[in-house]
C-alpha positions as CSV (number, residue, x, y, z in Angstrom):
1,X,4.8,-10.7,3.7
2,X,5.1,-7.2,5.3
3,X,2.9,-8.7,8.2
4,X,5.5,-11.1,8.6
5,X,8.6,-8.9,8.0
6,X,7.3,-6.1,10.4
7,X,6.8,-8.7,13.1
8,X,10.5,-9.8,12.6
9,X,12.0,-6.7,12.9
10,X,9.8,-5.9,15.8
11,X,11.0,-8.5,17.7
12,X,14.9,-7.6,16.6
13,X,14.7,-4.4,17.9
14,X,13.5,-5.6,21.5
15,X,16.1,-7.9,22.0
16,X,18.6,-6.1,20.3
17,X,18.3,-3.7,23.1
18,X,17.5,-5.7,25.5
19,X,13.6,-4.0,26.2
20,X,12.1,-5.0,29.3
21,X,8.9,-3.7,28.1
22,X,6.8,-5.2,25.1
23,X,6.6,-3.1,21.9
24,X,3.4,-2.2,20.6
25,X,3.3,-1.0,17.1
26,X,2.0,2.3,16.6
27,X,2.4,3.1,12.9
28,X,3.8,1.0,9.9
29,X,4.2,2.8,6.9
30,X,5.5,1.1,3.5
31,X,7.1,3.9,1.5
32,X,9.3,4.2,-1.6
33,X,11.1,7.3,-3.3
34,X,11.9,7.5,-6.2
35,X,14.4,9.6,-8.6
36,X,13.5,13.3,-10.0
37,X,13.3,12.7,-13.6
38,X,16.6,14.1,-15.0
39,X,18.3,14.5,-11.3
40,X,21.5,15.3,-11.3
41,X,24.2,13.2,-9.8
42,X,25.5,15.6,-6.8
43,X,22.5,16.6,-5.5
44,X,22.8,17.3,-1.6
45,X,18.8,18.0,-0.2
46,X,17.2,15.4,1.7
47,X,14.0,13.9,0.9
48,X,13.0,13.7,4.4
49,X,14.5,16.6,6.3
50,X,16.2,16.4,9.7
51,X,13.6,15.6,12.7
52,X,12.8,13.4,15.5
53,X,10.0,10.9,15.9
54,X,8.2,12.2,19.0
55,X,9.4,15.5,19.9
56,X,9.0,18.7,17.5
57,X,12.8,20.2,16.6
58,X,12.8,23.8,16.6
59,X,15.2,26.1,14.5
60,X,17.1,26.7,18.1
61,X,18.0,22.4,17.9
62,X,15.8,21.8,20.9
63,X,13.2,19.0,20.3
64,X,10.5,19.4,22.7
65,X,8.1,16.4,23.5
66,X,4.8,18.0,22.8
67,X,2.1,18.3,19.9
68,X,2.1,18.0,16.9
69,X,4.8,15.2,17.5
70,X,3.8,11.5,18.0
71,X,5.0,11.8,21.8
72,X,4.5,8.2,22.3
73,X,7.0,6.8,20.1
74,X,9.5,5.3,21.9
75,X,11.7,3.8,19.3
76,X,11.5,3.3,15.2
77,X,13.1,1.5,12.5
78,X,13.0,1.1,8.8
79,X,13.4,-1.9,6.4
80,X,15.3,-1.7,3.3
81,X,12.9,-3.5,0.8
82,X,14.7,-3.5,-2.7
83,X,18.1,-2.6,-4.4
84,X,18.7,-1.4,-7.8
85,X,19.3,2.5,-6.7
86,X,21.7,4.9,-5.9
87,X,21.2,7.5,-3.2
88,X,18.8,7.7,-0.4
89,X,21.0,7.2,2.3
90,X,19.5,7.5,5.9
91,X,21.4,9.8,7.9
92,X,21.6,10.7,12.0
93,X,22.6,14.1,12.8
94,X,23.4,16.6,14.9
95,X,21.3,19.3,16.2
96,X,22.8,21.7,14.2
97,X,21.2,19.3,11.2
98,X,25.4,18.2,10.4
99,X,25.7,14.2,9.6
100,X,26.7,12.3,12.4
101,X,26.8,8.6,10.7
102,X,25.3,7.7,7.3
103,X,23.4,4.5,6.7
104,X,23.7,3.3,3.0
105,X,20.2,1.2,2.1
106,X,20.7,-2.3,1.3
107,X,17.6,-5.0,0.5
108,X,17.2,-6.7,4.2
109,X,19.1,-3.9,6.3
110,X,17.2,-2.9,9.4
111,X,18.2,0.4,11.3
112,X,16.5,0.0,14.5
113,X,16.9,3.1,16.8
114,X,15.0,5.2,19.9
115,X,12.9,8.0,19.0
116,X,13.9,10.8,20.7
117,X,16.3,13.7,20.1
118,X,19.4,11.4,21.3
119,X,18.4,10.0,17.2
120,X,18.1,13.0,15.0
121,X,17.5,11.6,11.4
122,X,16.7,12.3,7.2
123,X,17.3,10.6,4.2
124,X,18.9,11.6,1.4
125,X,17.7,12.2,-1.7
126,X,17.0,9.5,-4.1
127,X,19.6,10.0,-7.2
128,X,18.5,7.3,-9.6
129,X,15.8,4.4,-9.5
130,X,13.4,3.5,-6.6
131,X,14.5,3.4,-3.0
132,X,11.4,1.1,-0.7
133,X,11.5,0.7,3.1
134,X,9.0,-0.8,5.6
135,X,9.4,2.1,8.4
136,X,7.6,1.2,11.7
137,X,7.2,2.9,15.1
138,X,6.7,1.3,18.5
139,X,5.4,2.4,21.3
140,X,5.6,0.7,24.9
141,X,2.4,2.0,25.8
142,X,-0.5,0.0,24.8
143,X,-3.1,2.8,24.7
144,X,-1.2,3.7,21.2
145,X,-0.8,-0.1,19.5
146,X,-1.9,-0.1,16.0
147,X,-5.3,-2.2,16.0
148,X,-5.1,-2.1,12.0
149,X,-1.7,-4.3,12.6
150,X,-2.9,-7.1,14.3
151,X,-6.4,-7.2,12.7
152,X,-4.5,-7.6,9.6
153,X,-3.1,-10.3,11.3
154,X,-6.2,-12.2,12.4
155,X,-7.7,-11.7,9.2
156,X,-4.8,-13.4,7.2
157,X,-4.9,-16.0,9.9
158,X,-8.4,-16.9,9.0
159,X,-8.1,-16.9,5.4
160,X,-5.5,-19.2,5.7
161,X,-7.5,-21.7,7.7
162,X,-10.1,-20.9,5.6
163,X,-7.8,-21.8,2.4
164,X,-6.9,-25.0,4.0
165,X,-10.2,-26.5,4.9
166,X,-10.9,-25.8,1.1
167,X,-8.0,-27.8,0.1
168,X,-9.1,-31.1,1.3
169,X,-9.3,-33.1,-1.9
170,X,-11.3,-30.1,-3.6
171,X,-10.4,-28.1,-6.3
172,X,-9.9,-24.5,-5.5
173,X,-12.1,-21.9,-6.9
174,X,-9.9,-19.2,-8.6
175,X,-10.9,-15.2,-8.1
């Protein structure tokens, strides 16, 4: 499923903004926050501070393109998973770290943007439940695709033909 759901939004990006060049993926990353036990209801910190995906922001709000940063992203996005929780809002910003838009999480929202420092970003904290995203980063040079995404791929590609031949008038074999 997150195979399949990666892919998608993959391909929603690129012609959402009209790429010329292919997207390679070059990280996917399922992660979910969730609540501080007893959190109060007005908390303001981010769970995932203010940054850039591939240039380093300094204190001075210039974002140089050099390690440690993941220089060869050249655009991200993050799927919203689940519902059933209140808070962690993504947020772009300013260099000066003040909100510029806010995204509120919704089950099959995609925020697709570029990486750079044009798309300073954080997420707000998580007030109450479980917040879970698919977040993905593309690059449009291959040297950087993610092997471990497409192997993934072929491998549930060949359990699937694999299931099938099985399924020819024989019971299946349970694990």
């Amino acid at each position: 499923m997150y195979l399949n759901l990666s892919n998608k939004a993959r391909r929603y990006v690129h012609g959402y903004f009209h790429l010329k060049h292919q997207l390679y993926f070059t990280y996917t990353h399922l992660v979910c926050r969730t609540a501080e036990p007893y959190s109060p209801d007005d908390r303001t910190d981010l769970s995932h501070p203010i940054h850039a995906d591939n240039c380093h922001l300094l204190p001075d709000g210039t974002c140089p393109k050099k390690l440690p940063a993941y220089t060869w992203r050249d655009w991200s996005a993050i799927l919203y998973l689940n519902d059933g929780f209140t808070g962690g809002d993504f947020i772009f910003a300013h260099a000066n770290e003040s909100v510029q838009a806010s995204v509120t999480p919704r089950c099959g929202r995609l925020v697709g943007f570029s990486a750079g420092e044009e798309n300073l970003h954080g997420v707000k904290a998580v007030l109450k439940g479980r917040r879970c995203a698919l977040a993905m980063w593309y690059t449009m040079d291959e040297r950087y695709n993610e092997v471990e995404h497409y192997q993934a791929r072929k491998l549930l590609q060949s359990l699937h033909k694999h299931r099938k031949k099985g399924s020819k008038g024989k019971p299946k074999e349970e694990l």
